[in-house]
C-alpha angles and dihedrals in degrees: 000000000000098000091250109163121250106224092040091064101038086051084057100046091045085066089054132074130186115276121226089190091054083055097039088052106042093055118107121241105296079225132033085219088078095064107093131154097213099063091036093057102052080056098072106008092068134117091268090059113031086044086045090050098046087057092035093055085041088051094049107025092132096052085044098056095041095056087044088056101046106041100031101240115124108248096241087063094053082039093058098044093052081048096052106042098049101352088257096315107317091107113037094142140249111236130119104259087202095059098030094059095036085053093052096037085053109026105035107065096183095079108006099129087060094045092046085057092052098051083054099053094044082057098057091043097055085049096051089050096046081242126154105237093217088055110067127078136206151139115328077253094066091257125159143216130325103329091033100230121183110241093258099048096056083055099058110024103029126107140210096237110169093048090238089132092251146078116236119161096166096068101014122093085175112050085044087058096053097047103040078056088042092043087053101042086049090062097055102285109184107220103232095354122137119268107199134323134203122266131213117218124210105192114339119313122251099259086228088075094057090033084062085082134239097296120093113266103136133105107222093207093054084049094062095054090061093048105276120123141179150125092279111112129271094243092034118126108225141166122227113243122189120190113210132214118164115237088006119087108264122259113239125201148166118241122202129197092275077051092063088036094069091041078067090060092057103350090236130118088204078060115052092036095056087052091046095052084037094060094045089052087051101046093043085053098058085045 
């Protein structure tokens, strides 16, 4: 299909084996139980993020600003993220991509056809970029660099930032702030629109209202006549996201359309909320 030679890739995937690790990690908790918000947050809204944020966003303002400007997302959100995926480059893992993403396209049946897209596509990235597919490392995911981009993804979605004629997302700051902006503003980011508020419960919520998913479907005003408040308008079109913690109450909010946007980015709720809080503590901080 892509003209890719048949002894050069066999001679690759010879020097690969399949990872437990990649499978052990990629599994989901063996019990729901185990999702709580109370132990998730303390994980990224924490000193060494919020005080890494606070230098990483004075070292590259003016890339910051620019991409802000450009493609619309406020810089402390592309701050957090980047916070929040490596802790602004320091993580970026050490697996094999290669056999990370071959173990999961061939031994996790769940999402292998994801995973199988995604081999191919690393493939063709490390070929585009005269890069040797063993050699580069990356999350047990198959994510790569900074901003940890799937292979696809950086594909698709990165940028060439810093206007050196190529995309590296390993070693440019630059170029990771362009294309995570550019990643959010690609999947509908709203340029000074709200991204969640906190609401306010009378009594326990009917399940139907968080079972209507992440994306935005709900009326708030309607939601306040059934006992959820909260400063949304009236008009506003919102999601319900509850927050779990076994054994804590459970933490309500409001999500807007930016809301679902960073849910794009890792299709969590747990996810796109800590970036979101992340990015308020860091931007109140520089205030």
């Amino acid at each position: 299909k892509h003209g890719f030679k048949e002894d050069e890739l066999i001679g690759q995937f010879v020097q690969i084996h399949p990872d437990p690790r990649v499978i052990k990690l990629i599994k989901p908790p063996a019990s729901p139980m185990q999702r709580s918000w109370q132990r998730y947050r303390p994980r990224f809204l924490n000193e060494l993020r919020i005080e890494g944020g606070m230098l990483f966003w004075q070292e590259h303002r003016d890339t910051l600003a620019r991409a802000s400007s450009q493609y619309g997302v406020p810089p402390e959100i592309i701050v957090a993220i980047i916070g929040v995926e490596t802790i602004y480059g320091r993580n970026m893992g050490n697996f094999s991509v290669l056999q990370a993403l071959a173990t999961l396209a061939f031994h996790y049946p769940p999402r292998a056809e994801f995973f199988r897209s995604e081999l191919e596509q690393f493939l063709l990235l490390a070929r585009e970029n005269g890069l040797d597919p063993l050699e580069i490392k990356g999350s047990f995911a198959g994510a790569l660099g900074i901003p940890q981009f799937m292979p696809g993804s950086q594909r698709r979605f990165a940028v060439d930032f810093d206007g050196d004629g190529h995309i590296d997302l390993s070693a440019s700051a630059e170029d990771a702030i362009g294309s995570v902006a550019r990643f959010l503003e690609q999947h509908g980011w709203k340029n000074g629109a709200p991204i969640a508020v906190p609401a306010r419960i009378e009594g326990t919520p009917d399940r139907t209202l968080i079972e209507a998913g992440i994306r935005p479907s709900l009326n708030a005003g309607r939601l306040s006549e059934q006992g959820i408040h909260s400063e949304a308008p009236a008009d506003a079109t919102v999601a319900l996201i509850d927050l779990v913690s076994p054994g804590f109450e459970t933490e309500y909010w409001l999500g807007f359309e930016n809301f679902y946007v960073l849910t794009r980015y890792n299709r969590s709720s747990f996810y796109a909320m800590a970036v979101f809080q992340l990015s308020q503590e860091i931007k109140a901080q520089r205030q």
